[in-house]
C-alpha positions in Angstrom: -46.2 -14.0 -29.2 -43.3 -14.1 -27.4 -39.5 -14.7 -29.3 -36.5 -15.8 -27.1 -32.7 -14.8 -29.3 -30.0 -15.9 -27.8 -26.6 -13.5 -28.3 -23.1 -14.3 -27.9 -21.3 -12.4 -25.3 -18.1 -12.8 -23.8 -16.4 -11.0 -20.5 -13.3 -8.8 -21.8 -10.6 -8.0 -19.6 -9.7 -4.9 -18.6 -6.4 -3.3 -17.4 -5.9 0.1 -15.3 -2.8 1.3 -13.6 -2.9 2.2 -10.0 -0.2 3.9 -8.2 0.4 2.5 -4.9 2.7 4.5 -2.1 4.6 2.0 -0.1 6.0 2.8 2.9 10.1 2.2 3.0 10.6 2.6 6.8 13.3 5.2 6.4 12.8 8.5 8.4 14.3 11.7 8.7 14.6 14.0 11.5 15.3 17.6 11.0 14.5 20.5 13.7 12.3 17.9 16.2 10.0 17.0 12.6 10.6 13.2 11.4 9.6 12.6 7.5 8.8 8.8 6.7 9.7 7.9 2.8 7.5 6.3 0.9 8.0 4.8 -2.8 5.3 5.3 -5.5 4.8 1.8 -7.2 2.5 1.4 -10.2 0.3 -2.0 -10.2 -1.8 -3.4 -12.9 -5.2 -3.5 -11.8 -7.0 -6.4 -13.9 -11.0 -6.6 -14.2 -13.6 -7.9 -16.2 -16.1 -5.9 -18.0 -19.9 -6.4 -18.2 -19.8 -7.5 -21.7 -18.7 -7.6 -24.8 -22.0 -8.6 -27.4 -20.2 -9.9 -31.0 
């Protein structure tokens, strides 16, 4: 015989940081070579896990 139980479950969210380099458009020549800036920016990644069983 067969039993069906139902569970409570819920999605939690979840954070992570990601770094991001943006580029700034601002360049630098030295001896023929040109460097580009960029600027690191830190983003909040936001997700959902699987789930959470209570």
């Amino acid at each position: 015989m067969n039993k069906t139980v139902n569970v409570l479950s819920y999605l939690q969210p979840t954070y992570k940081e990601v770094t991001v380099k943006v580029a700034t458009g601002n360049t630098k020549r030295f001896l023929g070579l040109i460097k580009r800036f960029t600027l690191s920016v830190t983003d909040h990644y936001r997700g959902a896990s699987d789930e959470t069983v209570l």
